[in-house]
N, C-alpha and C positions, 0 to 999 in steps of 0.2 A: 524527682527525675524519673522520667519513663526509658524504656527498653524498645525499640522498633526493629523487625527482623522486616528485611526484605527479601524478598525471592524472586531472584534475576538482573542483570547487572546491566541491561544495553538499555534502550529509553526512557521508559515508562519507570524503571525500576531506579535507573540511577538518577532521574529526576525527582524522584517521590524521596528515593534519600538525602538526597542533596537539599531539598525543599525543606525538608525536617530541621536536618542540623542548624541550617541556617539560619530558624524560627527560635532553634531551641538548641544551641549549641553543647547546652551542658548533659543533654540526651543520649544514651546511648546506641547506636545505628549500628546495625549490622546490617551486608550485604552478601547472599549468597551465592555466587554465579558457576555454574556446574563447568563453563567454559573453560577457554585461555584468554580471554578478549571481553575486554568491556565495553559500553559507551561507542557504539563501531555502526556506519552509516550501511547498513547493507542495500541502500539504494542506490548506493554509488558499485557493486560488486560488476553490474555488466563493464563498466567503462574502466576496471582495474581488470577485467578477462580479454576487454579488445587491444588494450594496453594505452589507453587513453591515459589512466593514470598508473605513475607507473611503481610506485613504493605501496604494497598492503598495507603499511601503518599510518598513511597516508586517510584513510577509509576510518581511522580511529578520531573518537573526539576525545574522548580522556583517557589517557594510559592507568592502569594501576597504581603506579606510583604517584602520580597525581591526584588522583581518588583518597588514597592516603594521608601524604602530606599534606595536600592544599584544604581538602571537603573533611578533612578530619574522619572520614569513613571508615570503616570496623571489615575491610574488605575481605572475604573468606573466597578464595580464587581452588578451581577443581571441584568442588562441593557441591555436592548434590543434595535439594531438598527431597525427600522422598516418603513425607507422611505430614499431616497435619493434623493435630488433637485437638480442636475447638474447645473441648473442656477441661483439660488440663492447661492449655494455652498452652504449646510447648509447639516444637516443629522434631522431623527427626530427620539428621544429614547422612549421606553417606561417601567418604573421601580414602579413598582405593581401598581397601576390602573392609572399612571399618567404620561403623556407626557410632554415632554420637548425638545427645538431642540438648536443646537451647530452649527458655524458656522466653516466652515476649510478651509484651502488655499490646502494642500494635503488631500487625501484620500487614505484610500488602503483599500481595500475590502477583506479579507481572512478568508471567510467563511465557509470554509470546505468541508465536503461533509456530507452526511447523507443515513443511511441505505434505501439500496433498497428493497421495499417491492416484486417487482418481480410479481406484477399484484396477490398475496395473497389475498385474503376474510379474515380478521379475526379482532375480536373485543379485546380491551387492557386485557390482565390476565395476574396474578404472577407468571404464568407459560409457558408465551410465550414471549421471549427475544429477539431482535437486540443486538450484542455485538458492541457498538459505543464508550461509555462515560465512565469514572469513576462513576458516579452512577448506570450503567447496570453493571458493574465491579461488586462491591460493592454490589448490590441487589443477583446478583446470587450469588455471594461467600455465600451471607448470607442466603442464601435457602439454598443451598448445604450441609451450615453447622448445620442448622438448621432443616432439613429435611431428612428424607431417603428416598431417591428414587430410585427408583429401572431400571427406565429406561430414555433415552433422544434421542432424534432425532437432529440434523443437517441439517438444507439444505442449500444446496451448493455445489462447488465442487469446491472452491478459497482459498486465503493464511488463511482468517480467519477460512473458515469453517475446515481446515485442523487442525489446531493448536486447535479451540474448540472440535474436535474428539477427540483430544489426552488429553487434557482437564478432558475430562467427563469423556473416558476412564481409565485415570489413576484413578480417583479418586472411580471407583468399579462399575460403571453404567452400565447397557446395555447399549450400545451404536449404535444408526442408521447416515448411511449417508443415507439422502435423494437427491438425486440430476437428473434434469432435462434431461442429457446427458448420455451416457454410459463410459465417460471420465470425467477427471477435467478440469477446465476452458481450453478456447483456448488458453491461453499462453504458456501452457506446448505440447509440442509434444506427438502424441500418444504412441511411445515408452517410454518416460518417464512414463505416466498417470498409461500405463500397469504394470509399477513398481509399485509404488504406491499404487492403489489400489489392488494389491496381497499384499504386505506387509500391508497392513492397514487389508482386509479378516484374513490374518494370525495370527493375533494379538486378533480377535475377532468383527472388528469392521462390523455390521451386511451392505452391498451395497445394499440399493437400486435404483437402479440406472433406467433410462429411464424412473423415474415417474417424472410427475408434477404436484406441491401444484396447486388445487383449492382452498382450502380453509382450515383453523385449526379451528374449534369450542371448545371452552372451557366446558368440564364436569364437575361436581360436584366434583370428584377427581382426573381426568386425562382431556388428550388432545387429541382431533381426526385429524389428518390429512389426508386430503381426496385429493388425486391424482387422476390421467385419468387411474389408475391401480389398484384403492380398497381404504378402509378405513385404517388409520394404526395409532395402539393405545399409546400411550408413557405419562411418569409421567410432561415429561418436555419437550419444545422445542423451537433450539434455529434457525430465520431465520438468517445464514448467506454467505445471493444473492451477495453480493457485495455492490459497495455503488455508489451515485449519485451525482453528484456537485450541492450544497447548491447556488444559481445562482439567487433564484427567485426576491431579493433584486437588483440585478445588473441588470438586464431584464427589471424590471419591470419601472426603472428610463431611460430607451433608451441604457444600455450595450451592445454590440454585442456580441452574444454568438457561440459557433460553436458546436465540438462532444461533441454530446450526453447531451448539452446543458453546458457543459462549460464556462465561459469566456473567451474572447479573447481578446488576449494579444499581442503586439509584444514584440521582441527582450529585449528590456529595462522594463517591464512588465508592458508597460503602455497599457488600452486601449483607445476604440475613442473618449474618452470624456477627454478633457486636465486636467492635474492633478490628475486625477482620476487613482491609480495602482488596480489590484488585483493580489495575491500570493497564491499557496498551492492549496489544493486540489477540491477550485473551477475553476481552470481556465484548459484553456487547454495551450498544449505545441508541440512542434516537435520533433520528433525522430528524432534522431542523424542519422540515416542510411538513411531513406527515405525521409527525407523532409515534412514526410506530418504529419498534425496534428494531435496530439493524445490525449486521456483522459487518464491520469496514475495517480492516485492517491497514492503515495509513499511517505514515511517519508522526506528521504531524498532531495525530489525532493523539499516537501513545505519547506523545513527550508533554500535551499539557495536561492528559489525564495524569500524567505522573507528578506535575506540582499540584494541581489541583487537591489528589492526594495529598501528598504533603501539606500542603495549608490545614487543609483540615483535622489532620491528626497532631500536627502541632497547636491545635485552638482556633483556627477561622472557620469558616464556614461560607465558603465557595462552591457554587455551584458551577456545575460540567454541563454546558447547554444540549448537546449534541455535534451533530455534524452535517455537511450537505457532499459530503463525498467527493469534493472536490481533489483534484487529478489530473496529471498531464505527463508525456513522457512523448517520445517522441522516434521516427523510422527514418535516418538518412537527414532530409532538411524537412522533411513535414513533421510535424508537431501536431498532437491530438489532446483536449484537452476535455473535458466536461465536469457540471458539478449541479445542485441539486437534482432531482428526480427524472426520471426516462417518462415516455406517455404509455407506457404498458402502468410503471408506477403507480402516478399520478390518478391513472383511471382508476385501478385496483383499491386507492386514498379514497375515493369520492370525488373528485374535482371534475366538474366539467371540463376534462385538459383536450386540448387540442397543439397541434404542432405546425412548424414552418420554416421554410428554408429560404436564407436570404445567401445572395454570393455577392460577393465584393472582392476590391484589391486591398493589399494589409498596407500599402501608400499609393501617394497621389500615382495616376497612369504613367507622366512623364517621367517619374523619377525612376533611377538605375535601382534594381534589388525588388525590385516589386512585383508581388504573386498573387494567386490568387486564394481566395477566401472562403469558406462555407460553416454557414450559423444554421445547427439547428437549434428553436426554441420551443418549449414548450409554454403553454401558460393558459389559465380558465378563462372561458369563453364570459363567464359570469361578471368579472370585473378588471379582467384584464392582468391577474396579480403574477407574474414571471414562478415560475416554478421550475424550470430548468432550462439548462443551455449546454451543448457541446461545439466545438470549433475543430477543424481540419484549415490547416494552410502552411505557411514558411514557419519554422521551427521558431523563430523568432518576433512570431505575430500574436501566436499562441496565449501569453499570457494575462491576455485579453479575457482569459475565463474570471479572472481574481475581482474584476469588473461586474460582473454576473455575478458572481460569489456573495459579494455585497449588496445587490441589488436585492439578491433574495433574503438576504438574512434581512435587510430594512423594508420587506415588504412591500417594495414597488413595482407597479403594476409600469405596461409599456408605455404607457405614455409619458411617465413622468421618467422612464429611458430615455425619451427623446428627446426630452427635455435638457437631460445631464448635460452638463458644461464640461464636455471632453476638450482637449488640446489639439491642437492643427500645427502643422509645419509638414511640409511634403516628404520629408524624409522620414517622414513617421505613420503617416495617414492620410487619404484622402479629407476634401473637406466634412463629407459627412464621415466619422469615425464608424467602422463598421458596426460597432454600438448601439450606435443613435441611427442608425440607419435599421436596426433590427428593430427599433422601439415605432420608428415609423411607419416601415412595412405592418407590422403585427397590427398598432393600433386603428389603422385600417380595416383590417379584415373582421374588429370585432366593435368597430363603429365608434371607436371611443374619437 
């Protein structure tokens, strides 16, 4: 009978536990989560702030007590892991002023990631937010609710910060994006971004765009945020930079880290210290396309590094392919999605990649509900092989990336897009599905 200590209790971690016991029920698991909250979707946190959803526990997939009873889990709730001994194999906790340490045959490290402050100057107030946790959830639903404000700022220009725009603005607020670029993050193409942020202008939501936070000072009644472009005044504000792989524990015991301080991982998601895994949004991974390594911090991505985990520390031996970053989130009724490689990427890979833009309706002309559409794709000029795709249209056309998803991971080039045997009915798609209408245009232009 083995010993497995986990460290972190929300995807990656209560997956990897859970994977375990299951394998190996008569093992002993332990679970250490420093929080109040377990297993808790923090992709759903903008739509429990606009009040879309309206119970926080709502946002939870397994309570505690469930973790207990049902998974048979060793759950240690408050606890903080705060040292790791690779050679003694021990971890050491700390739970309100007092340490204690635990001995484990496995380890798995799934530590998250944590808000990027973004080189910010600014001192803690109830009016300046990272949106991370169910308690930042929670804190600002209950200013919102409690409070009228009249206005709020954003900065960023990523999945978060886009869905907190939509957030604040539904709920009646002036609304700022503050953001460092004159586009949204680099994953989206600039023809997408230029969607985007017209529809987002259009709606109300004030761009300021090409400034950079120096620094937010808290006032007496409001928030100053101070850029390379002026002072700018607002009741509320929320930074949402991006986030950083939570690492310093894995590092700090001899982990080898990689992007952007990552952990590193192979294949089976061990790293170089034997028995030691890490899963989720601290480590780093490969893209499926280029080989090379990447920092993607995605739902999906931690919850099957966290069985994959598991399998293998119970006796399998599963491999973690990578990822193609795929992604979508959405402004009002536009929806924005993409997934394998950008043409900056691609280029930087080696591919002769080239790009192109098809537009279409997401259904037939005639039919009631129908918008319009825009595909960009990337893909080598060499053989035609799809290497990336992003979409802009009706929030509900969108999921047309998952389409592309697959294309890429089965290595098909456009023609044999054009080929695909999509489904037709007019309340769903023109005849040509905007798909196979991308595989068309494309193979065109590169003679296939």
């Amino acid at each position: 009978m083995a010993k497995v200590i986990v460290i972190g209790g929300n995807a990656a971690g209560m997956s990897a536990a859970s994977q375990v016991k299951r394998q190996q029920p008569d093992w002993e698991v332990i679970v250490y989560e420093k929080g109040p909250y377990i297993s808790y979707g923090a992709c759903g946190i903008p739509y429990h702030v606009e009040g879309l959803v309206n119970k926080l526990s709502d946002l939870v997939t397994v309570t505690p007590e469930e973790a207990v009873s049902k998974r048979n889990l060793d759950l240690r709730m408050h606890q903080e892991v705060v040292a790791i001994d690779p050679h003694l194999k021990t971890i050491t906790y700390r739970v309100d002023n007092n340490k204690g340490q635990e001995s484990y045959d496995y380890l798995v490290i799934a530590t998250g990631a944590r808000p990027l402050k973004a080189e910010i100057d600014y001192s803690p107030s109830d009016l300046i937010y990272t949106v991370h946790t169910l308690n930042d959830s929670q804190a600002l639903r209950s200013l919102l609710d409690r409070k009228k404000l009249r206005s709020c700022a954003v900065i960023g220009g990523g999945y978060i910060a886009l869905e907190m725009l939509e957030a604040f603005h539904s709920r009646g607020l002036e609304t700022h994006m503050i953001h460092r670029r004159d586009a949204l993050s680099r994953s989206f193409e600039q023809e997408i971004s230029v969607i985007a942020l017209s529809a987002m202008a259009y709606e109300g939501i004030v761009l300021n765009l090409n400034h950079t936070v120096k620094q937010i000072e808290a006032r007496d009644r409001s928030i100053e945020v101070i850029t390379d472009q002026g002072t700018l005044l607002y009741d509320l504000v929320v930074i949402g930079a991006g986030v950083e792989p939570n690492s310093d524990l894995a590092r700090e015991c001899g982990i080898e880290t990689g992007v952007r301080g990552s952990i590193k991982v192979n294949k089976y998601l061990q790293t170089n210290i034997l028995n030691v895994y890490a899963a989720g949004d601290c480590t780093e991974t490969i893209n499926s396309v280029s080989g090379q390594p990447v920092f993607v911090p995605l739902a999906l991505k931690a919850n099957k590094e966290g069985v994959v985990a598991g399998i293998n520390i119970a006796g399998g031996q599963e491999e973690f392919p990578g990822v193609l970053g795929t992604a979508i989130t959405k402004f009002g009724n536009l929806g924005l999605a993409r997934t394998g490689l950008t043409l900056a990427e691609a280029q930087k890979s080696g591919f002769d990649a080239f790009k192109f833009k098809v537009e279409s309706n997401s259904r037939a002309h005639y039919y009631p509900g129908q918008g319009p559409m825009t595909f960009i794709l990337i893909a080598d000029r060499r053989d035609g092989r799809l290497l990336g795709a992003q979409i802009a249209g009706p929030a509900d056309s969108v999921k047309r990336i998952d389409v592309y998803a697959t294309a890429i991971t089965a290595n098909m080039n456009l023609d044999q897009i054009f080929h695909l045997d999509l489904a037709y009915a007019p309340p769903f798609s023109p005849v040509y599905d905007p798909v196979v209408l991308t595989g068309r245009v494309g193979r065109k232009m590169i003679g296939q």
